[in-house]
N, CA, C and O of each residue as an XYZ file, in Angstrom:
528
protein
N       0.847     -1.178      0.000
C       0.000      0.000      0.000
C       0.897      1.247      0.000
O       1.821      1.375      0.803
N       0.627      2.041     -0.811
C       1.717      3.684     -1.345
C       0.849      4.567      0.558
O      -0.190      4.479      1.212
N       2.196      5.312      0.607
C       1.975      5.986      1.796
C       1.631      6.780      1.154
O       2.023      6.876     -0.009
N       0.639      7.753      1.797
C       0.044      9.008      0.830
C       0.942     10.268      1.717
O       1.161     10.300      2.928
N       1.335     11.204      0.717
C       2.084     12.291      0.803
C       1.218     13.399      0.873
O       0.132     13.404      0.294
N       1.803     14.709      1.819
C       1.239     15.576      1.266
C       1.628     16.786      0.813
O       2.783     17.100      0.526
N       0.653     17.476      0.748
C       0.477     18.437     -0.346
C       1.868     19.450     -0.490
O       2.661     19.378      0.448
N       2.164     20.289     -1.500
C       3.338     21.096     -0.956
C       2.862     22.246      0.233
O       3.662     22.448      1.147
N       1.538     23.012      0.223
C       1.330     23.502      1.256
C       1.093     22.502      2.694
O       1.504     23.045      3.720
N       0.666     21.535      2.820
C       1.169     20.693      3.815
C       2.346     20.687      4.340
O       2.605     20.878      5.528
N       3.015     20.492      3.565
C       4.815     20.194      3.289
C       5.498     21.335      4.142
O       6.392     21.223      4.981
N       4.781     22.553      3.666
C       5.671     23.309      4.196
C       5.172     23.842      5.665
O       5.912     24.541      6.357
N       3.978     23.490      6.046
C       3.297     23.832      7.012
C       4.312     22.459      8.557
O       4.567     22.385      9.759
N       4.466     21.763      7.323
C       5.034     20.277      8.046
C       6.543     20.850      8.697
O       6.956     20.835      9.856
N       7.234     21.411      7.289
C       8.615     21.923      7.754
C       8.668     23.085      8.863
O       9.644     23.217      9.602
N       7.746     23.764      8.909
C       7.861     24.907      9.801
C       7.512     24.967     10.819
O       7.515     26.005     11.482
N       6.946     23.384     11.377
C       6.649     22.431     12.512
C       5.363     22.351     12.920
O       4.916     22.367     14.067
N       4.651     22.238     11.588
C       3.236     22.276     12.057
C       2.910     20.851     12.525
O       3.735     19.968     12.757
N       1.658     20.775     12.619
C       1.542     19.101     12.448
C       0.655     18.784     10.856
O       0.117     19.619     10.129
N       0.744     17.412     10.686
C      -0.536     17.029      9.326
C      -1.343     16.409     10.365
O      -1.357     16.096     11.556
N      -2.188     16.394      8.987
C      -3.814     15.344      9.170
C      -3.517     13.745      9.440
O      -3.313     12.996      8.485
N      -3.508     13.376     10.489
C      -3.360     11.614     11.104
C      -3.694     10.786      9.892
O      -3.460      9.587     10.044
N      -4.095     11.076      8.937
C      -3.639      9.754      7.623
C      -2.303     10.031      7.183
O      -1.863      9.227      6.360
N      -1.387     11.175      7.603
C      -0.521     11.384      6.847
C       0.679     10.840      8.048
O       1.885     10.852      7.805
N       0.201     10.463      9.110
C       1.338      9.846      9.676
C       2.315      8.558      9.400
O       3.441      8.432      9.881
N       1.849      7.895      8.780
C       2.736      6.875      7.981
C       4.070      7.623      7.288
O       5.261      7.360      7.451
N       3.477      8.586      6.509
C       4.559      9.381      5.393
C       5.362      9.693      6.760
O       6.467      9.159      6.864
N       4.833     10.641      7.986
C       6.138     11.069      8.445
C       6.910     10.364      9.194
O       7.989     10.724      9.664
N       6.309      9.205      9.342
C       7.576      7.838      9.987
C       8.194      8.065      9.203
O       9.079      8.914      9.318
N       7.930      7.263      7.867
C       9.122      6.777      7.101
C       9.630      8.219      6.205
O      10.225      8.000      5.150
N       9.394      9.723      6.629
C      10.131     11.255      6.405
C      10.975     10.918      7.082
O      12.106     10.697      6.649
N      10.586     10.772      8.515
C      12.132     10.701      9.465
C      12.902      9.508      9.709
O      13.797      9.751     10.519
N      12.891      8.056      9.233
C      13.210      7.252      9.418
C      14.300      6.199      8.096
O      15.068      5.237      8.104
N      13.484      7.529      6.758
C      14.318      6.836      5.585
C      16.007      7.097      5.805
O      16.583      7.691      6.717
N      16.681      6.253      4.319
C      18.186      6.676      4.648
C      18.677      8.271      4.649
O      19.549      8.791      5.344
N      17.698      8.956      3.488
C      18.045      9.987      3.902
C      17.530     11.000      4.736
O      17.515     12.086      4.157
N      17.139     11.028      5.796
C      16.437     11.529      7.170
C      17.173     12.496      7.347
O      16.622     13.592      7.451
N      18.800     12.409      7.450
C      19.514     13.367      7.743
C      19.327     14.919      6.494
O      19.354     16.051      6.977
N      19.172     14.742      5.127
C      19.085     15.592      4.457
C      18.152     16.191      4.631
O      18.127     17.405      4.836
N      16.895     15.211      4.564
C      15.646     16.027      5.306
C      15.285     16.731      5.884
O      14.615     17.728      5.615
N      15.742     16.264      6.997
C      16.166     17.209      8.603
C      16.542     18.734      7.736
O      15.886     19.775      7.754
N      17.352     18.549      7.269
C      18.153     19.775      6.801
C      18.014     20.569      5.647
O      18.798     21.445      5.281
N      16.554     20.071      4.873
C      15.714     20.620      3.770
C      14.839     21.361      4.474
O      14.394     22.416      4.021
N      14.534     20.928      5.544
C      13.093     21.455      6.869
C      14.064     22.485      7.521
O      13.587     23.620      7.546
N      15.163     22.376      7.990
C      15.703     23.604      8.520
C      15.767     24.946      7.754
O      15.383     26.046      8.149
N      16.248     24.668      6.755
C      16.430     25.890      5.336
C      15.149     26.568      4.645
O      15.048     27.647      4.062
N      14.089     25.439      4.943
C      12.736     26.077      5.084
C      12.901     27.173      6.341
O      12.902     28.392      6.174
N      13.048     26.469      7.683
C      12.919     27.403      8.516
C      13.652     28.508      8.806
O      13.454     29.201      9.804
N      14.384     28.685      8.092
C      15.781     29.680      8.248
C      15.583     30.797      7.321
O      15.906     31.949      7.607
N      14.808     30.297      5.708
C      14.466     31.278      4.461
C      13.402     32.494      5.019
O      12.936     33.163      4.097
N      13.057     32.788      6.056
C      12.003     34.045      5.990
C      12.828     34.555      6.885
O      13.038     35.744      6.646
N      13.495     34.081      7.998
C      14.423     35.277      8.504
C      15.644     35.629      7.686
O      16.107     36.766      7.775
N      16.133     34.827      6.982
C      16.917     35.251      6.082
C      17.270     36.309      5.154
O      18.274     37.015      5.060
N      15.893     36.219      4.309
C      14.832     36.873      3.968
C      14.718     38.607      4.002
O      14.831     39.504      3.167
N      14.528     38.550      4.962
C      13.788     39.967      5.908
C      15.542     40.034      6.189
O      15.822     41.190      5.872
N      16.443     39.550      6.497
C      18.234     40.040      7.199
C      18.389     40.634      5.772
O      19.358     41.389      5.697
N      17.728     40.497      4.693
C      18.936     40.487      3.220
C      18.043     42.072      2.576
O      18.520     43.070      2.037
N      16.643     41.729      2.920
C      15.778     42.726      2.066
C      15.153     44.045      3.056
O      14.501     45.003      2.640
N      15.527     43.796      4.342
C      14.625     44.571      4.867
C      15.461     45.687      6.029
O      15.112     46.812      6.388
N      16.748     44.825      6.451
C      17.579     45.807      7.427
C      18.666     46.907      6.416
O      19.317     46.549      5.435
N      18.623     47.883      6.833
C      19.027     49.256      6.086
C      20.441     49.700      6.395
O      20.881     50.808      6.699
N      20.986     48.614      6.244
C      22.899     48.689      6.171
C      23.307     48.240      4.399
O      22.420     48.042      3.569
N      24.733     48.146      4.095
C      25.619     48.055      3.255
C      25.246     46.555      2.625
O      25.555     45.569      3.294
N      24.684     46.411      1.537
C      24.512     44.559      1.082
C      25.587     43.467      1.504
O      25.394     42.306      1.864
N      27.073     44.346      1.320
C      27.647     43.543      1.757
C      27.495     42.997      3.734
O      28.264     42.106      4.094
N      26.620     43.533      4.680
C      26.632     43.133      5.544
C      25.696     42.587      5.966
O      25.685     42.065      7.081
N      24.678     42.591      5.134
C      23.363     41.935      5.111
C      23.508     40.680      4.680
O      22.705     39.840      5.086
N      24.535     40.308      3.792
C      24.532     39.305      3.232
C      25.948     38.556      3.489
O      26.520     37.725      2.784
N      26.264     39.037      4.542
C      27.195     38.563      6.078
C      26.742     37.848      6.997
O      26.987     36.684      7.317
N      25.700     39.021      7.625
C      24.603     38.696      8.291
C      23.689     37.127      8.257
O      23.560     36.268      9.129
N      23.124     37.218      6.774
C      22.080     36.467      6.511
C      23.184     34.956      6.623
O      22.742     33.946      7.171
N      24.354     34.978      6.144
C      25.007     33.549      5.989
C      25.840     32.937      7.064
O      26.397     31.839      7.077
N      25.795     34.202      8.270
C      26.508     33.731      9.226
C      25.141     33.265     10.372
O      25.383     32.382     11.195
N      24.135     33.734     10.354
C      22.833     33.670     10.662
C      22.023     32.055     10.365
O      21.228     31.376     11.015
N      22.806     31.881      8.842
C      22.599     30.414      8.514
C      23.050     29.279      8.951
O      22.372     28.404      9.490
N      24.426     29.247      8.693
C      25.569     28.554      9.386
C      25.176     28.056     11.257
O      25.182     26.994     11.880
N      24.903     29.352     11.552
C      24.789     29.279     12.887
C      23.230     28.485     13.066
O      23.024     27.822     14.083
N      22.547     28.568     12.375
C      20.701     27.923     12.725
C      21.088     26.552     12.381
O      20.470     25.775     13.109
N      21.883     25.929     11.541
C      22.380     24.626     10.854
C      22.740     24.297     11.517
O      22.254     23.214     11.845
N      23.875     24.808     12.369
C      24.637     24.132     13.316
C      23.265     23.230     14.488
O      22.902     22.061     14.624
N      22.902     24.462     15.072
C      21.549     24.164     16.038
C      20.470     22.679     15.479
O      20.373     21.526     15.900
N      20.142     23.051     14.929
C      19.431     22.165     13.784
C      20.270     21.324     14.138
O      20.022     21.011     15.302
N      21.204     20.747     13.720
C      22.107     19.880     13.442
C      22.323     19.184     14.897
O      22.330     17.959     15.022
N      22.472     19.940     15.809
C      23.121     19.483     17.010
C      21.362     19.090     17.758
O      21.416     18.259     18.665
N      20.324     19.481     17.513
C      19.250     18.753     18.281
C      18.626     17.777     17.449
O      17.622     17.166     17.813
N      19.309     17.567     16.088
C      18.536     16.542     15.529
C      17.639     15.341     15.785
O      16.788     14.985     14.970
N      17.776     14.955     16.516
C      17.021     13.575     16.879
C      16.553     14.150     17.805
O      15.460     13.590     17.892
N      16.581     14.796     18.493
C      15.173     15.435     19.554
C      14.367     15.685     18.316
O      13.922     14.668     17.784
N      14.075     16.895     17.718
C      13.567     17.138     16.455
C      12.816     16.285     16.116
O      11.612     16.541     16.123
N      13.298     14.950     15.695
C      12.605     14.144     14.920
C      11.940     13.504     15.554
O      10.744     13.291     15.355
N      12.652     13.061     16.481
C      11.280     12.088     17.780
C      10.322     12.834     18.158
O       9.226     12.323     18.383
N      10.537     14.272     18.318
C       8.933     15.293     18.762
C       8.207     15.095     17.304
O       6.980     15.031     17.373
N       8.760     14.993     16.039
C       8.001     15.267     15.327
C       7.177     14.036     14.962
O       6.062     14.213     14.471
N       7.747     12.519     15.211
C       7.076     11.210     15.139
C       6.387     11.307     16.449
O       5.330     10.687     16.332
N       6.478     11.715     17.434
C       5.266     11.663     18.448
C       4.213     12.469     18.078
O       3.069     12.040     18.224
N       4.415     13.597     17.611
C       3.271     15.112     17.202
C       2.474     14.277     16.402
O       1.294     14.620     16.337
N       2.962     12.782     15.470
C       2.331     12.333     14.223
C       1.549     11.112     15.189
O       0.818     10.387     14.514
N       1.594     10.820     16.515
C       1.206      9.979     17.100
C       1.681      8.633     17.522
O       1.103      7.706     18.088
N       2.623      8.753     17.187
C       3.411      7.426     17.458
C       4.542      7.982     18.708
O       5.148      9.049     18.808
N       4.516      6.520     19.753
C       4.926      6.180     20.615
C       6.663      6.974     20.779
O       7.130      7.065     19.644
N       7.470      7.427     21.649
C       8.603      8.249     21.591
C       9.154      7.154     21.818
O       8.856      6.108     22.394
N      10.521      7.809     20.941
C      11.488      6.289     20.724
C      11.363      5.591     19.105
O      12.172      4.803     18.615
N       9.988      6.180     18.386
C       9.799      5.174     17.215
C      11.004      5.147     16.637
O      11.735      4.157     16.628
N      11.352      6.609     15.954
C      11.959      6.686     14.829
C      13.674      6.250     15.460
O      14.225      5.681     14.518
N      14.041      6.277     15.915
C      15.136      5.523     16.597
C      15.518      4.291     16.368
O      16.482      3.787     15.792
N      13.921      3.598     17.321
C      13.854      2.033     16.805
C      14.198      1.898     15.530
O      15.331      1.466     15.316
N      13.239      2.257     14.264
C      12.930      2.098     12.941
C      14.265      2.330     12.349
O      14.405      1.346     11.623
N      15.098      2.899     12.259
C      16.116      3.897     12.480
C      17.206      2.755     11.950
O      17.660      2.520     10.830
N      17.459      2.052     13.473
C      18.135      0.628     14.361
C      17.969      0.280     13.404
O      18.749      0.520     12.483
N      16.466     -0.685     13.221
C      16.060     -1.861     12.551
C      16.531     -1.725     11.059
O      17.496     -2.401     10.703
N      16.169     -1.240     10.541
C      16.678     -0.568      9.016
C      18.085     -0.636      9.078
O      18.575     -1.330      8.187
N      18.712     -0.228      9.701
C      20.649     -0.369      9.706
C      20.898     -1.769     10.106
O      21.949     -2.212      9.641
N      20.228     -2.579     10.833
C      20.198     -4.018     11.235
C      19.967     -4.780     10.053
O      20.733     -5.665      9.672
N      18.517     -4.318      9.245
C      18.660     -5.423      8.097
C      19.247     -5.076      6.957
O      19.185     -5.861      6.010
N      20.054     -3.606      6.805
C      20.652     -3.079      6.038
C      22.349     -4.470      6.050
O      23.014     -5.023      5.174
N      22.348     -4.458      7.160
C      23.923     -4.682      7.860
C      23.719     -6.839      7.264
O      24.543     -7.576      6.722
N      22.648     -7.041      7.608
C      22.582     -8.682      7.578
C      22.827     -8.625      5.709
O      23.747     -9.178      5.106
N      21.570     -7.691      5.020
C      21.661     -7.872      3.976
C      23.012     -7.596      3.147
O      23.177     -8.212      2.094
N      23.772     -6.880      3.500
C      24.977     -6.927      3.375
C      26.177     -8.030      3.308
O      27.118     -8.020      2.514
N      25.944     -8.876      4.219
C      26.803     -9.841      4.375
C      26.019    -10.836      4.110
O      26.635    -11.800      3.656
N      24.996    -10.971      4.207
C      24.268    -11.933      3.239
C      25.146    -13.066      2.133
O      25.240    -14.263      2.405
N      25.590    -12.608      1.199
C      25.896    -13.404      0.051
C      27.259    -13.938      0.517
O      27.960    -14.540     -0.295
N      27.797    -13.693      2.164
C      28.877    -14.922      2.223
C      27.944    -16.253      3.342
O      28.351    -17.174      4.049
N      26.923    -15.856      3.091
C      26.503    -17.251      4.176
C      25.734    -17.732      3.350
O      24.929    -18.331      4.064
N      25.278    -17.953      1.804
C      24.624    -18.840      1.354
C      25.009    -20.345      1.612
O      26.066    -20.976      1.642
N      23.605    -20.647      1.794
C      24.130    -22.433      1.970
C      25.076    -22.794      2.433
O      25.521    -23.893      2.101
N      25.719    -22.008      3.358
C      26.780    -22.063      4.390
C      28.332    -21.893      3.589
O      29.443    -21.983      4.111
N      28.037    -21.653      2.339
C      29.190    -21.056      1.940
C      29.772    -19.895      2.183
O      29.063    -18.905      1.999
N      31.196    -19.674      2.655
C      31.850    -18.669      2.573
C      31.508    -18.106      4.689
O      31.792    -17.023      5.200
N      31.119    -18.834      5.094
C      30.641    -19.152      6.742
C      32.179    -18.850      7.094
O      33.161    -19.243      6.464
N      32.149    -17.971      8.376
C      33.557    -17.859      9.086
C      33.285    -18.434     10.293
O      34.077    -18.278     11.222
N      32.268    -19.089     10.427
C      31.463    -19.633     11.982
C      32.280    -20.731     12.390
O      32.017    -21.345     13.424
């Protein structure tokens, strides 16, 4: 069964930490739980970072060149943050979707677990290639 996605105004209501509509909680398990979770994370930050950015570049009444000092040292610095609470982040945001704290962690695990078997997989066929 296709997880249903949503909308781009969803999307962005999603990135800027809203919550969705409880059919859409499936999608945001597997938002925060796929391999790339980490980019994600960090597509949703740059959402959240573009309107103050924004307003630092177009709206404060200094020299461009310091506005646009401003705006990238302003960035750097929200990334970092972002970056350093990540997995808080994501577990508030799989609980906000209703699921139990801790999911995306687990899911997380499990996925690198059968990532890791499937990997080594093709030296234990039929006990060939066994270091046991």
């Amino acid at each position: 069964m296709p997880v249903q996605r949503p909308n781009p105004v969803q999307w962005v209501w999603y990135a800027l930490g809203g919550g969705l509509p409880r059919e859409l909680a499936p999608w945001v398990l597997a938002d925060t739980t796929r391999r790339t979770w980490i980019w994600r994370h960090l597509a949703r930050a740059l959402v959240q970072l573009a309107p103050v950015m924004a307003v630092c570049v177009l709206a404060v009444p200094v020299p461009l060149a310091y506005r646009l000092s401003a705006a990238f040292g302003g960035l750097l610095l929200g990334l970092v943050f972002s970056t350093a609470f990540m997995t808080e982040t994501i577990e508030h945001r799989v609980v906000k979707a209703g699921y139990p704290p801790g999911t995306a962690a687990r899911v997380r695990a499990e996925r690198q677990e059968r990532e890791r078997v499937e990997r080594l997989s093709p030296y234990r066929r039929d006990g060939a290639g066994s270091f046991d």
